[in-house]
N, CA, C and O atoms as a Tripos MOL2 file, in Angstrom:
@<TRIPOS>MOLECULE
protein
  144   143    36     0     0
PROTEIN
NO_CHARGES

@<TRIPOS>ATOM
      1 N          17.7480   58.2760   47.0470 N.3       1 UNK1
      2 CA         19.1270   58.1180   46.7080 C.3       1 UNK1
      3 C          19.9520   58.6330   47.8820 C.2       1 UNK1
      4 O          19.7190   59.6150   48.5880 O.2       1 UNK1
      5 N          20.8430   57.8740   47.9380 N.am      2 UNK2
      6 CA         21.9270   58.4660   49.2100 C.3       2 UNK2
      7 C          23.2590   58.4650   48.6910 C.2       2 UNK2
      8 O          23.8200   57.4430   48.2970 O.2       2 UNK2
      9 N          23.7880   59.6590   48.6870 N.am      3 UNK3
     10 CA         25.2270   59.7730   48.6000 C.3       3 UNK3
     11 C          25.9060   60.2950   49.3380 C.2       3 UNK3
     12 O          25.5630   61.3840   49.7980 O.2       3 UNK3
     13 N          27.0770   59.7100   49.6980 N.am      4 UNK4
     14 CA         28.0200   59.6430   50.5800 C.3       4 UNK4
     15 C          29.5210   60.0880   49.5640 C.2       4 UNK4
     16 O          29.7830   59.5950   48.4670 O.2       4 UNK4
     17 N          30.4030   61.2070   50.3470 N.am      5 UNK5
     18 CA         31.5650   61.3400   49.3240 C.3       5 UNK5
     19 C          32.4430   62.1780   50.5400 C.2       5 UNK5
     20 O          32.0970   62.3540   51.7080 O.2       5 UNK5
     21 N          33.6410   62.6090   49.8910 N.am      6 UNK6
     22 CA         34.2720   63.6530   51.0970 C.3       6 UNK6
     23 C          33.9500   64.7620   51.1220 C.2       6 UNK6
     24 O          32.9340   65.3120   50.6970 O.2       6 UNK6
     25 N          34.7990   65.1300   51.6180 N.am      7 UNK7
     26 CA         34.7430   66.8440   52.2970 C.3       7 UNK7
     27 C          35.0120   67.6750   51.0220 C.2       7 UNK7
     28 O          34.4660   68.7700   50.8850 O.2       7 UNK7
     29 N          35.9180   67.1280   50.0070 N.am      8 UNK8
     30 CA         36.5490   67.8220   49.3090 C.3       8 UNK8
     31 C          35.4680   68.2520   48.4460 C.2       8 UNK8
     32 O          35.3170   69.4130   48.0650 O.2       8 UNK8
     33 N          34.5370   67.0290   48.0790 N.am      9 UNK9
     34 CA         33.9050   67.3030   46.6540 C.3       9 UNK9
     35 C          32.4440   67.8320   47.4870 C.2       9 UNK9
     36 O          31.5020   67.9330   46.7000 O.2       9 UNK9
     37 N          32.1780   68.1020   48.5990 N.am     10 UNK10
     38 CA         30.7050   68.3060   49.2560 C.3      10 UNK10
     39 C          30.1580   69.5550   48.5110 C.2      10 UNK10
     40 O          29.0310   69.6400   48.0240 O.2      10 UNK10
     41 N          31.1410   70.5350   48.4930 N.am     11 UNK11
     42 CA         30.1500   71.5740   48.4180 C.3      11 UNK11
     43 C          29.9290   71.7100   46.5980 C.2      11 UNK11
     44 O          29.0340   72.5200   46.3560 O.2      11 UNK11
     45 N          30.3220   71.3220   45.7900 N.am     12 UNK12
     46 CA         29.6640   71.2440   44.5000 C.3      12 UNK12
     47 C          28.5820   70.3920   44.3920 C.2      12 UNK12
     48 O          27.5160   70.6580   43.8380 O.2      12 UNK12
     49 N          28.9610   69.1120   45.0690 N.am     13 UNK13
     50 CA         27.8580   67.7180   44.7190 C.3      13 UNK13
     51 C          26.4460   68.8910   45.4720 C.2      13 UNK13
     52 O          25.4750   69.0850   44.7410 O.2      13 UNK13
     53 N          26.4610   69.5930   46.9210 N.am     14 UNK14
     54 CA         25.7470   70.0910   47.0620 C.3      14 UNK14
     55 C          25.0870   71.2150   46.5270 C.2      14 UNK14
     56 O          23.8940   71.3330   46.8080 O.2      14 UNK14
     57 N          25.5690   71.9820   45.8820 N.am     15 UNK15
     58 CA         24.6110   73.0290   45.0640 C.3      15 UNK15
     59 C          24.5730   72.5230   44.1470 C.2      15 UNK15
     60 O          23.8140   73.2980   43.5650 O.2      15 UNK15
     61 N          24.7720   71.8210   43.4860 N.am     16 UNK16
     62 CA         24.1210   71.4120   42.0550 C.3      16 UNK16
     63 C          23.2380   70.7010   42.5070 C.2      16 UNK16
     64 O          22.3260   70.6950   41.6800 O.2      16 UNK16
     65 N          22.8630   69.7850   43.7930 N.am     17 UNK17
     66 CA         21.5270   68.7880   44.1780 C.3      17 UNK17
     67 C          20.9850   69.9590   44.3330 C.2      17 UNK17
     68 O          19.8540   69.8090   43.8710 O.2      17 UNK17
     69 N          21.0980   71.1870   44.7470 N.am     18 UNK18
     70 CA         19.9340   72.2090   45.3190 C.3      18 UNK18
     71 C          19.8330   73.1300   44.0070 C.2      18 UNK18
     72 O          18.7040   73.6120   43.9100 O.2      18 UNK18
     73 N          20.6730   73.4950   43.0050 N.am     19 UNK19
     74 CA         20.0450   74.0290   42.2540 C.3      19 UNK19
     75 C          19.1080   73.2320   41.1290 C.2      19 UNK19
     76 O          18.2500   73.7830   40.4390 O.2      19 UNK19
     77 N          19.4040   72.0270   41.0980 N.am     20 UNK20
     78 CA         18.6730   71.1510   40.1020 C.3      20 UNK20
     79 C          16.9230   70.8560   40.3510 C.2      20 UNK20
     80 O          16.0770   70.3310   39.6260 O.2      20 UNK20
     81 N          16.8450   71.5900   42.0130 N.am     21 UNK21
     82 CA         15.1710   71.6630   41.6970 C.3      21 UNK21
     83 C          14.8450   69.6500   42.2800 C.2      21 UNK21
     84 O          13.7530   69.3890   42.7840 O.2      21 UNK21
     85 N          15.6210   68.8140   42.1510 N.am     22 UNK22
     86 CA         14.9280   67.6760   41.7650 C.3      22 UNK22
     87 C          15.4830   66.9570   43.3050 C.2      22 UNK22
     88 O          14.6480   66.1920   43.7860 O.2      22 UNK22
     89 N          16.3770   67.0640   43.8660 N.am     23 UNK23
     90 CA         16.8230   66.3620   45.4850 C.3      23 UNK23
     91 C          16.4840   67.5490   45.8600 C.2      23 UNK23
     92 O          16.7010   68.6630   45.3830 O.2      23 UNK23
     93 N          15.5870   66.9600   47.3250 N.am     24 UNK24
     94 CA         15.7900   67.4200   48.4240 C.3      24 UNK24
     95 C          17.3030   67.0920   49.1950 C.2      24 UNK24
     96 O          17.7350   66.0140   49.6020 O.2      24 UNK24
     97 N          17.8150   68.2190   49.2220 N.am     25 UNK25
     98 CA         19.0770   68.1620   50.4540 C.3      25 UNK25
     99 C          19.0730   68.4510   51.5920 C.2      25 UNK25
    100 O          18.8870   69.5510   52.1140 O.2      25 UNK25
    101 N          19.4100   66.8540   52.3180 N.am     26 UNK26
    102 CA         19.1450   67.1650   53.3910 C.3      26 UNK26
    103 C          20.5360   67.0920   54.5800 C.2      26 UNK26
    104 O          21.3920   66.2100   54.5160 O.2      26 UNK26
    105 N          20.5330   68.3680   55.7920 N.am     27 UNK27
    106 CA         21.9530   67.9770   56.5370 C.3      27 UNK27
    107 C          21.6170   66.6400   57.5170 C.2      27 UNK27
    108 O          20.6180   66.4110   58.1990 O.2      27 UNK27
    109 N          22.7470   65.9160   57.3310 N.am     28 UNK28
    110 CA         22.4330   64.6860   58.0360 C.3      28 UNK28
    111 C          22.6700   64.5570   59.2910 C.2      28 UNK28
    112 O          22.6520   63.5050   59.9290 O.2      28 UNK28
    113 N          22.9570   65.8990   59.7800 N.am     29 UNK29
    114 CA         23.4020   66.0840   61.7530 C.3      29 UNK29
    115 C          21.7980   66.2460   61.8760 C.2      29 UNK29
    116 O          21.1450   65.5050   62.6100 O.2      29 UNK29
    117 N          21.2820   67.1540   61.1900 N.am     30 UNK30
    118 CA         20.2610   67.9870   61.9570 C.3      30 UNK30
    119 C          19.0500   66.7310   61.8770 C.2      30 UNK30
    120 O          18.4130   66.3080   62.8420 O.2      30 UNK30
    121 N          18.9260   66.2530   60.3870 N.am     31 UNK31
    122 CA         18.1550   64.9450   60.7240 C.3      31 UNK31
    123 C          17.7830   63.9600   61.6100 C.2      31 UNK31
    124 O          16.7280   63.6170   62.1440 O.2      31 UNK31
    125 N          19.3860   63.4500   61.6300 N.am     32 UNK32
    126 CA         19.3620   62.4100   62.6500 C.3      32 UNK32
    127 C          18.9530   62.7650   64.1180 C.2      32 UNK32
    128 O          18.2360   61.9530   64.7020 O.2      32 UNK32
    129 N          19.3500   63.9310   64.7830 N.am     33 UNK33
    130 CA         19.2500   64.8420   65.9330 C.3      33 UNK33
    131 C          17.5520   64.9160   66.0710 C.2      33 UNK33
    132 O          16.9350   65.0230   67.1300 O.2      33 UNK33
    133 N          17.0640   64.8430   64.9170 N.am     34 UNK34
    134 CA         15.5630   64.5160   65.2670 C.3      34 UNK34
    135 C          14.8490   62.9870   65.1470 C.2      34 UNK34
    136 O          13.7160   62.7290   65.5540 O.2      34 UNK34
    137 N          15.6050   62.2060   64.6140 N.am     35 UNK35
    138 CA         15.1480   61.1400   64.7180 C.3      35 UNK35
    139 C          16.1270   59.7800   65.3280 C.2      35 UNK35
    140 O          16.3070   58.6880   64.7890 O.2      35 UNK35
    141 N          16.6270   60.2600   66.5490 N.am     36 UNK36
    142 CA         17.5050   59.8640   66.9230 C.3      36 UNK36
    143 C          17.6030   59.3860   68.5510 C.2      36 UNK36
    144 O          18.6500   58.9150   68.9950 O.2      36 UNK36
@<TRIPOS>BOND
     1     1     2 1
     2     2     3 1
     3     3     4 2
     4     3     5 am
     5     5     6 1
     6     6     7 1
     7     7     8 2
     8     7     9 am
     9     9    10 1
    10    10    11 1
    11    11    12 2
    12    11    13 am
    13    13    14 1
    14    14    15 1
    15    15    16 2
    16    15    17 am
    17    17    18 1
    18    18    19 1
    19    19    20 2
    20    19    21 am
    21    21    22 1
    22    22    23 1
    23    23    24 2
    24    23    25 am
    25    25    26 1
    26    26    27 1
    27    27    28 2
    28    27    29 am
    29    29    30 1
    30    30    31 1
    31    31    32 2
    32    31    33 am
    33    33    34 1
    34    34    35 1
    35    35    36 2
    36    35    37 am
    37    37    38 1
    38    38    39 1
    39    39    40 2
    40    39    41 am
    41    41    42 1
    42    42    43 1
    43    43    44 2
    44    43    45 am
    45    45    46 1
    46    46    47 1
    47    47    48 2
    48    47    49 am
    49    49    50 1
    50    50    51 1
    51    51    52 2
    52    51    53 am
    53    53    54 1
    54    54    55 1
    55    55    56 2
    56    55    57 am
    57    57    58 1
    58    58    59 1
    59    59    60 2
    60    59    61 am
    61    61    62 1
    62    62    63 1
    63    63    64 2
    64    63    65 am
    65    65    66 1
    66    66    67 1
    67    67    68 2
    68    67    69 am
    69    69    70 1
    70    70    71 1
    71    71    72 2
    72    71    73 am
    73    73    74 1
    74    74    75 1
    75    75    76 2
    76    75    77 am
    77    77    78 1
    78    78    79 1
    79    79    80 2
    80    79    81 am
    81    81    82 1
    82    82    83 1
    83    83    84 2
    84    83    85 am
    85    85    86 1
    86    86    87 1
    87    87    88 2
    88    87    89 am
    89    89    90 1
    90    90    91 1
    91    91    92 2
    92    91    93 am
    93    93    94 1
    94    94    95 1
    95    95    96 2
    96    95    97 am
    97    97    98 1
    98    98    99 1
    99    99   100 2
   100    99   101 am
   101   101   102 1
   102   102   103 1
   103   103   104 2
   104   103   105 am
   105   105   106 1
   106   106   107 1
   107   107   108 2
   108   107   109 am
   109   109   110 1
   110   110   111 1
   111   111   112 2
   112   111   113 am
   113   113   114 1
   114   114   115 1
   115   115   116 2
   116   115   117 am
   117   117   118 1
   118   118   119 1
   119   119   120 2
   120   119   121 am
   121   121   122 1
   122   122   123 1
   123   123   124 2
   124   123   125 am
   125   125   126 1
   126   126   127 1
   127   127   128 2
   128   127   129 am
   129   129   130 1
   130   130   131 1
   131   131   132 2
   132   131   133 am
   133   133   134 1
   134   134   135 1
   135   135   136 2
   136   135   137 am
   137   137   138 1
   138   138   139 1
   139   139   140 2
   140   139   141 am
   141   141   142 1
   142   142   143 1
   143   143   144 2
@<TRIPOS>SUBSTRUCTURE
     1 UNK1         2 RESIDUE 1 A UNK
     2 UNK2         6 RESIDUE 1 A UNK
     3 UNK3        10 RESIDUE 1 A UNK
     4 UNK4        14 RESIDUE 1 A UNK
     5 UNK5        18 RESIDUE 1 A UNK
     6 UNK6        22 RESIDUE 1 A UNK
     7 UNK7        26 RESIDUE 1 A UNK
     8 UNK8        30 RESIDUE 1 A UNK
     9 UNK9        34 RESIDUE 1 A UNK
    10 UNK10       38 RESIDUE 1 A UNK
    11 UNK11       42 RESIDUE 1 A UNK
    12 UNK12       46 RESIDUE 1 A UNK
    13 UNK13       50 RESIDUE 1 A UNK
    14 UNK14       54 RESIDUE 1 A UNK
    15 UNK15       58 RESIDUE 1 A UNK
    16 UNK16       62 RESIDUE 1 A UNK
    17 UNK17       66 RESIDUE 1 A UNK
    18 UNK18       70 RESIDUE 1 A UNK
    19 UNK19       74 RESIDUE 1 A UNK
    20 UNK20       78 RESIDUE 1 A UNK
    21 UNK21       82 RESIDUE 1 A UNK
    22 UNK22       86 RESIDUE 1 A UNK
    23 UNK23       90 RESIDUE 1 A UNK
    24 UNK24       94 RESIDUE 1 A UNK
    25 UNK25       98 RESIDUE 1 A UNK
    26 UNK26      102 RESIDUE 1 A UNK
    27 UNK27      106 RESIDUE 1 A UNK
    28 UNK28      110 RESIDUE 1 A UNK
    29 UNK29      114 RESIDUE 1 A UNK
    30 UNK30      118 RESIDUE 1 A UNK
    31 UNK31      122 RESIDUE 1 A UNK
    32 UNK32      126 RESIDUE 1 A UNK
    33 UNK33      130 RESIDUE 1 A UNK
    34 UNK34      134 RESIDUE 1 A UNK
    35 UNK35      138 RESIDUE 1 A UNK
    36 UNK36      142 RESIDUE 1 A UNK
């Protein structure tokens, strides 16, 4: 799954993907910077 949203709503959409145990979250600078 990929989601894309703003700045505003990032940091909830993000701890709830990381506390839910079930997405891996991943930062998409540091990713790409390796496969890039």
């Amino acid at each position: 799954m990929l989601v894309i949203y703003g700045s505003g709503h990032g940091y909830i959409l993000r701890r709830m993907a990381e506390e839910s145990l079930i997405f891996d979250v991943l930062n998409t600078e540091a990713y790409l910077k390796q496969h890039l």
